[in-house]
MARBA-3410 file (N, C-alpha, C, O; in Angstrom, 1 decimal):
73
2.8,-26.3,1.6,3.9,-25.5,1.2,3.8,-24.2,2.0,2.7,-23.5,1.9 ~ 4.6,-23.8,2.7,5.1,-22.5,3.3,5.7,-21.3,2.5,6.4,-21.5,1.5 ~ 5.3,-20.3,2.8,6.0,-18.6,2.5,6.2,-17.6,3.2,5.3,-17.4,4.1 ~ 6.9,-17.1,3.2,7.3,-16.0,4.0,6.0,-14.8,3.2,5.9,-14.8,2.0 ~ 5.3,-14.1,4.2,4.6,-12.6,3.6,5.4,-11.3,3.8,5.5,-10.8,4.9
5.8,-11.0,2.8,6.8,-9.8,2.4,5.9,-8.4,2.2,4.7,-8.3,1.8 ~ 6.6,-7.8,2.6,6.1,-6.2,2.5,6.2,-5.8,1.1,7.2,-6.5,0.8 ~ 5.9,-5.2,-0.1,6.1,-4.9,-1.3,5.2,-3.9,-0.9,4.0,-4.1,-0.5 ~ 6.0,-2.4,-1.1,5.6,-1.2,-1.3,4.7,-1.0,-0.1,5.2,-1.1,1.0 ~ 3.4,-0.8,-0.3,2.6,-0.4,0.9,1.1,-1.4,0.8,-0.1,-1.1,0.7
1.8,-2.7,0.6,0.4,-3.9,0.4,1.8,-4.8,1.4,2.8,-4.6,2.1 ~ 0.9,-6.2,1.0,1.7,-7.4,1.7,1.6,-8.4,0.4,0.6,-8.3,-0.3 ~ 2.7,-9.3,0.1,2.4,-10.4,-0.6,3.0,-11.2,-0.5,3.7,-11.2,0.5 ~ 3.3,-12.6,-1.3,4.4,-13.5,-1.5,4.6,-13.7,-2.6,4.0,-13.3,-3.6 ~ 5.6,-14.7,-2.5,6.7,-15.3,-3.5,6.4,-16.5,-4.0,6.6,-17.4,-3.3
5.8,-16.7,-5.2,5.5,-18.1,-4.9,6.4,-19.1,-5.7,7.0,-18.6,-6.7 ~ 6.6,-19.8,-5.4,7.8,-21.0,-4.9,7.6,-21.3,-6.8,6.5,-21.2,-7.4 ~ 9.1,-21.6,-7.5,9.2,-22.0,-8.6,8.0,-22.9,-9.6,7.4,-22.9,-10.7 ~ 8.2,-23.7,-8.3,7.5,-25.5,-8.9,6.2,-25.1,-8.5,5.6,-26.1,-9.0 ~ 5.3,-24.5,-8.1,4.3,-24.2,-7.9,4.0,-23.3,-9.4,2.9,-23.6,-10.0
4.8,-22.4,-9.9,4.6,-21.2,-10.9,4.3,-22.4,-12.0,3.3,-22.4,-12.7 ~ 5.1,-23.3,-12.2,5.5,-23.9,-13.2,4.5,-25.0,-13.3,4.2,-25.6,-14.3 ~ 3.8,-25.4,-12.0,2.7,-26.4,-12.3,1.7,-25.9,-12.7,1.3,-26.5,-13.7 ~ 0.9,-24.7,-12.4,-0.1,-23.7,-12.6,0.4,-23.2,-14.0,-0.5,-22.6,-14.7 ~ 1.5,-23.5,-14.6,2.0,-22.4,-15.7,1.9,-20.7,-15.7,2.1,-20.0,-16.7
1.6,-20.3,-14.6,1.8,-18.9,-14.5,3.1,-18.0,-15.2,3.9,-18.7,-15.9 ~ 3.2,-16.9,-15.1,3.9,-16.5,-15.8,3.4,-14.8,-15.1,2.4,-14.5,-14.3 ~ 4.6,-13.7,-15.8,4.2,-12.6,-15.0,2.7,-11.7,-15.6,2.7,-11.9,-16.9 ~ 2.0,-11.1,-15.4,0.8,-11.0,-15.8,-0.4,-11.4,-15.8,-1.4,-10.7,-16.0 ~ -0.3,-13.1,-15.3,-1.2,-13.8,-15.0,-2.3,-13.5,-13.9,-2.0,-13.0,-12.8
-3.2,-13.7,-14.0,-4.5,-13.4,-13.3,-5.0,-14.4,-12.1,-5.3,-15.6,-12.4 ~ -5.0,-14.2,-11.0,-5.5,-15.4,-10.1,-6.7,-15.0,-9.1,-6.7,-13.9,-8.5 ~ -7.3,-15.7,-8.9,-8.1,-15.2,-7.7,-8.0,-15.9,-6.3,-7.7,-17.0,-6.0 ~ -8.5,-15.0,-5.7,-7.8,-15.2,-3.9,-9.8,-15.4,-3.3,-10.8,-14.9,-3.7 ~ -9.6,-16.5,-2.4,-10.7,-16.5,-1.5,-10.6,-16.6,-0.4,-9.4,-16.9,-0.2
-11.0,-16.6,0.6,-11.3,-16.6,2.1,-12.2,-17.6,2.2,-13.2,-17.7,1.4 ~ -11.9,-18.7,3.2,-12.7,-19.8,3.3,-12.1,-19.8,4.8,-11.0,-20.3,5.0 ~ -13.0,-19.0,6.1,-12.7,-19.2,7.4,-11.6,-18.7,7.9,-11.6,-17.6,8.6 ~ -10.2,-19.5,7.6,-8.7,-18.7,8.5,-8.2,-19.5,7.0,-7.0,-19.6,7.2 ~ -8.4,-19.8,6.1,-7.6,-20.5,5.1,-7.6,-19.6,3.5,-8.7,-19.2,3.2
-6.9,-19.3,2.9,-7.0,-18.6,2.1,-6.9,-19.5,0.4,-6.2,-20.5,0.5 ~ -7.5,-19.3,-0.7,-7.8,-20.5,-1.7,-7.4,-19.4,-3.1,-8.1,-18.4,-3.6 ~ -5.8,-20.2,-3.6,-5.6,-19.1,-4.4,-6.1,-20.1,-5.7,-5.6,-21.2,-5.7 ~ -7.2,-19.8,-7.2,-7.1,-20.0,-8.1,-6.8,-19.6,-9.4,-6.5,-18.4,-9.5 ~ -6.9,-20.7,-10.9,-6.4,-19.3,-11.5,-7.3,-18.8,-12.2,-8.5,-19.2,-12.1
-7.0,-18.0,-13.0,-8.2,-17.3,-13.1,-8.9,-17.2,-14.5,-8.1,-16.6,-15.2 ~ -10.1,-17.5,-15.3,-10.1,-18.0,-16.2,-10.8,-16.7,-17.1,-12.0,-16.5,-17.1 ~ -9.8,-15.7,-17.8,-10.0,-14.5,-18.2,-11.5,-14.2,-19.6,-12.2,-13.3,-20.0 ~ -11.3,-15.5,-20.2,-12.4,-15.8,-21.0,-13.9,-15.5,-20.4,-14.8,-14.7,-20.8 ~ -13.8,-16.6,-19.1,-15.0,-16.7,-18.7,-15.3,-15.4,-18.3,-16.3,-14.8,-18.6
-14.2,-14.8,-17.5,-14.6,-13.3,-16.8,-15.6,-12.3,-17.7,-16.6,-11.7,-17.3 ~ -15.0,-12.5,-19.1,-15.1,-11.7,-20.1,-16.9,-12.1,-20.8,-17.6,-11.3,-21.4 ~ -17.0,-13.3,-20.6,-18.4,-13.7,-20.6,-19.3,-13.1,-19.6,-20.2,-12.3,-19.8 ~ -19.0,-14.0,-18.2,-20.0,-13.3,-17.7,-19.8,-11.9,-17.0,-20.4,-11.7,-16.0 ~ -19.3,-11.1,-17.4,-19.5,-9.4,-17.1,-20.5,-9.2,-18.6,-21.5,-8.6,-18.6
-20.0,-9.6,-19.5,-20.9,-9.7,-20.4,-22.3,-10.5,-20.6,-23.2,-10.3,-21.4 ~ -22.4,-11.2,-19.8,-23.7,-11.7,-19.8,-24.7,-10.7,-18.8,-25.7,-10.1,-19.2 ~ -24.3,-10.6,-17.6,-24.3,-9.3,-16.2,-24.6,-8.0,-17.1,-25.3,-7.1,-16.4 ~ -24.4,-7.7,-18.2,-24.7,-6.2,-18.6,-25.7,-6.6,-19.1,-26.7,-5.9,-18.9 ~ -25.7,-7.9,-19.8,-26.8,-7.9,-21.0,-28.3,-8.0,-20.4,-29.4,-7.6,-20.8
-28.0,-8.7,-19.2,-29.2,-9.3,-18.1,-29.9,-8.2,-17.5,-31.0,-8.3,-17.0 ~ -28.9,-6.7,-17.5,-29.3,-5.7,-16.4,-30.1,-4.6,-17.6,-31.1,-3.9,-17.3 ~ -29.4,-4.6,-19.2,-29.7,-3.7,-20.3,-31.4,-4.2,-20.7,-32.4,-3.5,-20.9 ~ -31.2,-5.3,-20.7,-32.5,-6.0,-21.0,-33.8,-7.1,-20.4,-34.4,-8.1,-20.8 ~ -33.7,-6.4,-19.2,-34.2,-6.7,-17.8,-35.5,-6.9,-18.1,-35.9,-8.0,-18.0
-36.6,-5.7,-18.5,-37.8,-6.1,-18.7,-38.2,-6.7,-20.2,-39.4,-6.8,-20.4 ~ -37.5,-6.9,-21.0,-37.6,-7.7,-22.4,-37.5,-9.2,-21.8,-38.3,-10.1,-22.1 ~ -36.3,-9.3,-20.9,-36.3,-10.7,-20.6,-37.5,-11.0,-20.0,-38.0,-12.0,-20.7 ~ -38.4,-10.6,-18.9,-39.1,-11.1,-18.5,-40.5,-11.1,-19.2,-41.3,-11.9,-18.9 ~ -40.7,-10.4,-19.8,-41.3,-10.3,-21.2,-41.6,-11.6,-22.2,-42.6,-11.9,-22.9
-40.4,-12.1,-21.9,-40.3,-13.5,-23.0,-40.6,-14.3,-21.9,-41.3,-15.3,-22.2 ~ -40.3,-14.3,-20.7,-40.2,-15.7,-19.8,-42.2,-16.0,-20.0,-42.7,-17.1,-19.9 ~ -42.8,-14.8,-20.2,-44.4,-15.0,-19.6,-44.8,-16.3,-21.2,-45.9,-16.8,-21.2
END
């Protein structure tokens, strides 16, 4: 699938094509994430639960860093 990259304000983006919105189920708001894989770009979507976990696991891991290792012995 092809797109044209449009100027919007002072970034660059696209349009993404109806049947693409509608297979993804996206909608406006929706969260996706973009990767770089060489010259190819990998858009997914994005799974706001899990985000929400691990930033929360990431704090808990860094708040209780030498307790954890504490229990590992």
């Amino acid at each position: 699938m092809e797109v044209k990259v449009e100027q919007i304000g002072d970034s660059l983006g696209v349009i993404l094509p109806e049947e693409l919105v509608e297979a993804l189920q996206l909608k406006a708001g929706s969260r996706i994430k973009l990767e770089r894989k060489g010259n190819e770009l990998q858009i997914q979507q994005s799974d706001a639960s899990f985000e929400t976990w691990s930033h929360a696991y990431q704090q808990l891991k860094e708040d209780y860093k030498e307790v954890l290792k504490a229990l590992a012995k």
